[in-house]
Biotite code that builds the C-alpha atoms (Angstrom):
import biotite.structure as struc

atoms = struc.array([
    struc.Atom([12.007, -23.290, -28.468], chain_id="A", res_id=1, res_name="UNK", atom_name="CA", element="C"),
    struc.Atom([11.017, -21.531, -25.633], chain_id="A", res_id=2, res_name="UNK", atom_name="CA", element="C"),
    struc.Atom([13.100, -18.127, -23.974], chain_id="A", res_id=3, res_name="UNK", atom_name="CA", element="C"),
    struc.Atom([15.399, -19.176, -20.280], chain_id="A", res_id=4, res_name="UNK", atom_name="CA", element="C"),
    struc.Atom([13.905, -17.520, -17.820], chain_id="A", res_id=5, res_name="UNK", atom_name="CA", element="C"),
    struc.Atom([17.452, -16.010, -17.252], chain_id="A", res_id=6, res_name="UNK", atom_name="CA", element="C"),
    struc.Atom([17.220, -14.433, -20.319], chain_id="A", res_id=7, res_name="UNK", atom_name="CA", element="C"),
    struc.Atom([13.620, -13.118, -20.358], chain_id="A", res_id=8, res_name="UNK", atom_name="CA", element="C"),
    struc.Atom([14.032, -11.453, -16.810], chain_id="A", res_id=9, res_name="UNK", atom_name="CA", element="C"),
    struc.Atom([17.474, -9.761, -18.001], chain_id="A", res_id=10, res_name="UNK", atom_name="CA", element="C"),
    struc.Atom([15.699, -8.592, -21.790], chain_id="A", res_id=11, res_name="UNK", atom_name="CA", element="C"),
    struc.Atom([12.719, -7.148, -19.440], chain_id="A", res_id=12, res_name="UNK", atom_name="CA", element="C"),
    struc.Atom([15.310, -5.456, -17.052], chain_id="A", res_id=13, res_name="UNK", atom_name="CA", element="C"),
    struc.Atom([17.397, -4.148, -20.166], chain_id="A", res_id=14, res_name="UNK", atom_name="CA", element="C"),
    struc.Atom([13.936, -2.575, -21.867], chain_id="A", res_id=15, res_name="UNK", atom_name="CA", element="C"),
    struc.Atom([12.605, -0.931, -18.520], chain_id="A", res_id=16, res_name="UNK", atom_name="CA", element="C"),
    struc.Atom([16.728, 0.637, -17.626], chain_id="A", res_id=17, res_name="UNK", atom_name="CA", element="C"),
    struc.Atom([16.817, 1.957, -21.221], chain_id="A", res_id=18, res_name="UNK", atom_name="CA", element="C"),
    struc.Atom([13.831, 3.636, -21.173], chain_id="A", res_id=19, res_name="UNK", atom_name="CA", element="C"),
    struc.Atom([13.729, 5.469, -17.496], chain_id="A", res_id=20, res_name="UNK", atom_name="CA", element="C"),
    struc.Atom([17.292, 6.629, -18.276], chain_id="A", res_id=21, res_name="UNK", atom_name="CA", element="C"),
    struc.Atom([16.596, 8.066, -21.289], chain_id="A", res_id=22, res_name="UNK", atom_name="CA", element="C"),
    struc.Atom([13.166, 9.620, -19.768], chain_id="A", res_id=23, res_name="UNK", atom_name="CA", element="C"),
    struc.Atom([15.440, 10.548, -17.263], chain_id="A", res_id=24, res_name="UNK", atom_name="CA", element="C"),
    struc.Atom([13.481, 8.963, -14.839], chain_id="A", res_id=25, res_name="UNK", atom_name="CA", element="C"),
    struc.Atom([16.098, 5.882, -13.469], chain_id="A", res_id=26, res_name="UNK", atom_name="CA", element="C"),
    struc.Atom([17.610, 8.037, -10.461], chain_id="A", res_id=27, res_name="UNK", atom_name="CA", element="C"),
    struc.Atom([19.797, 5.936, -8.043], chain_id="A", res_id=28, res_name="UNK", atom_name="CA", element="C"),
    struc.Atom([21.022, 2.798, -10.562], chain_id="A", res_id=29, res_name="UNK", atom_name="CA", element="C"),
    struc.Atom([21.524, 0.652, -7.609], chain_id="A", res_id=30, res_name="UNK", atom_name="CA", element="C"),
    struc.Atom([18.397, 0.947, -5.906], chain_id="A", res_id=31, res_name="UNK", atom_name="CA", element="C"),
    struc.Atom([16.433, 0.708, -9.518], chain_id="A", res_id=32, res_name="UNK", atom_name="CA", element="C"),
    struc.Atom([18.097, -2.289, -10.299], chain_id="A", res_id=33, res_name="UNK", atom_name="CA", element="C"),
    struc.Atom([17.212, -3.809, -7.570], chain_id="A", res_id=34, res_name="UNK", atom_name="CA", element="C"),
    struc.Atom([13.725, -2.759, -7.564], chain_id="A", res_id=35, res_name="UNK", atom_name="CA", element="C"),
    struc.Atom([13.556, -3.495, -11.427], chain_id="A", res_id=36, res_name="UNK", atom_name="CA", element="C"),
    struc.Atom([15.190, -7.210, -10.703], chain_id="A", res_id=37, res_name="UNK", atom_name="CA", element="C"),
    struc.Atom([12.913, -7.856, -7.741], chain_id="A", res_id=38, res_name="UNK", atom_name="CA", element="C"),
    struc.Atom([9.474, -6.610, -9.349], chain_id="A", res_id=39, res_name="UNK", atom_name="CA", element="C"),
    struc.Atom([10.344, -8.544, -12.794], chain_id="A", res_id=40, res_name="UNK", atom_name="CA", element="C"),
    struc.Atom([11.220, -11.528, -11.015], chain_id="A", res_id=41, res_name="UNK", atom_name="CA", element="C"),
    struc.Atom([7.839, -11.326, -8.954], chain_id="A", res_id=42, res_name="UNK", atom_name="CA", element="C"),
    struc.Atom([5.787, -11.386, -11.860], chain_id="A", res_id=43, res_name="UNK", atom_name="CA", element="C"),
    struc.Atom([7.738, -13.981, -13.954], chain_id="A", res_id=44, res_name="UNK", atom_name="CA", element="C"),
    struc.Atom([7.354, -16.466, -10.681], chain_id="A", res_id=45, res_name="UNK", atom_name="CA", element="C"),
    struc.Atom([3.204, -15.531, -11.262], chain_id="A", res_id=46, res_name="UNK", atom_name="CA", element="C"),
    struc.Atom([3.605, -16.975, -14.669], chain_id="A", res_id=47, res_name="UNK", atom_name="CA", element="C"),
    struc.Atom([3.944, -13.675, -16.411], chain_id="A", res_id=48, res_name="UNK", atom_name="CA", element="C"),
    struc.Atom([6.185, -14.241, -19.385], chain_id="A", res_id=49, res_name="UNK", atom_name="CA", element="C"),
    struc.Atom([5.714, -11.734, -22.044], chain_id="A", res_id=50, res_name="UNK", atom_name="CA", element="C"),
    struc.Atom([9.027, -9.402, -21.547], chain_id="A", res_id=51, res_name="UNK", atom_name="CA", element="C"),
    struc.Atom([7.199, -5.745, -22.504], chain_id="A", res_id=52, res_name="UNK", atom_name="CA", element="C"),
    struc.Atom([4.473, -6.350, -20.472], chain_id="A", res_id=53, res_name="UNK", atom_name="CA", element="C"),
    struc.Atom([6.824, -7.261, -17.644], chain_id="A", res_id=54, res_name="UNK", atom_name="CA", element="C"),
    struc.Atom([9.230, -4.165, -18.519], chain_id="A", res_id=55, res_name="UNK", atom_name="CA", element="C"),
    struc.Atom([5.981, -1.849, -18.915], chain_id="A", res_id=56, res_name="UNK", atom_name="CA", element="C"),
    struc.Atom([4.724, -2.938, -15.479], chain_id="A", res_id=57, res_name="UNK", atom_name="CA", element="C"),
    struc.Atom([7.738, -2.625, -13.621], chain_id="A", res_id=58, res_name="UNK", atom_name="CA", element="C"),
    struc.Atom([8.378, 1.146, -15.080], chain_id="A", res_id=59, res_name="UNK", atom_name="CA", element="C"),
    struc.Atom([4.475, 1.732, -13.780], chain_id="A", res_id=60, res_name="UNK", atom_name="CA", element="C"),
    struc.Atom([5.378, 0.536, -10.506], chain_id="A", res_id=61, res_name="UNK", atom_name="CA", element="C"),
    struc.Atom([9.085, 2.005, -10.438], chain_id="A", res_id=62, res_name="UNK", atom_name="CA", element="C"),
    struc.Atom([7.025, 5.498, -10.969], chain_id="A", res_id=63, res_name="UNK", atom_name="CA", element="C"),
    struc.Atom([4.880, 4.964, -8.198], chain_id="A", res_id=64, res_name="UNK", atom_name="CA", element="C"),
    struc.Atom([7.925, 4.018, -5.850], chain_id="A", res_id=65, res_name="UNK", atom_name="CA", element="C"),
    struc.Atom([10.029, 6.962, -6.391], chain_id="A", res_id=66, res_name="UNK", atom_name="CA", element="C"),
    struc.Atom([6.998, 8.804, -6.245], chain_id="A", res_id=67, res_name="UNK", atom_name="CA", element="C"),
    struc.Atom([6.439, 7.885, -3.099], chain_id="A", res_id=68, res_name="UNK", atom_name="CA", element="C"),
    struc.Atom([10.256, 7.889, -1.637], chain_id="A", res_id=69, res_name="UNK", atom_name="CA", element="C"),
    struc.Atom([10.547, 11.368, -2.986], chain_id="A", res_id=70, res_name="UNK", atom_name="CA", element="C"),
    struc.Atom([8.454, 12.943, -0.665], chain_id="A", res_id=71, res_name="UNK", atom_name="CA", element="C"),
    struc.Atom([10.469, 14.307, 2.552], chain_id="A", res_id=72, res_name="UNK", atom_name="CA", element="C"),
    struc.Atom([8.502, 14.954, 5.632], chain_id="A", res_id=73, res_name="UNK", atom_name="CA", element="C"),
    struc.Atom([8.786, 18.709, 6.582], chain_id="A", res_id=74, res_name="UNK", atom_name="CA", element="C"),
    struc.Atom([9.517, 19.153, 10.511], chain_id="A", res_id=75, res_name="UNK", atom_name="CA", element="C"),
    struc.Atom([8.810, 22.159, 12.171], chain_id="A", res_id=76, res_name="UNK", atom_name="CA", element="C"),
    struc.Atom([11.370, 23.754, 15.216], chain_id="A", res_id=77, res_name="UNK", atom_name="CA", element="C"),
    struc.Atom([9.528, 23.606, 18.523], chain_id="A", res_id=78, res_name="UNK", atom_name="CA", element="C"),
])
């Protein structure tokens, strides 16, 4: 009997919250569930079904987002 999808994209979303909060790496829960949802979902419609290689990408890719919406450009007074 094969996993809903329903249920494989919430177990993915479940393993990848768990672990960046207790890395202490989840930040804004709103914007990482959204991100998390939207990235899982992404690769699931690709045909990716496997739920810790979906979770383990979507922390990868989490990373490199906040990574990259950390950074605050510094302006300098004219």
């Amino acid at each position: 009997m094969e996993t809903p999808l329903s249920q494989t994209l919430e177990e993915a979303v479940n393993i990848a919250w768990v672990y960046l909060q207790r890395t202490g790496e989840l930040g804004d829960g709103s914007t990482a569930a959204v991100f998390l949802t939207n990235t899982i979902d992404s690769m699931m419609r690709r045909g990716q079904r496997n739920r810790m290689f979906l979770a383990n990408k979507a922390i990868i890719k989490y990373r490199t987002f906040r990574d990259n919406n950390d950074i605050v450009p510094i302006r300098e007074s004219a």
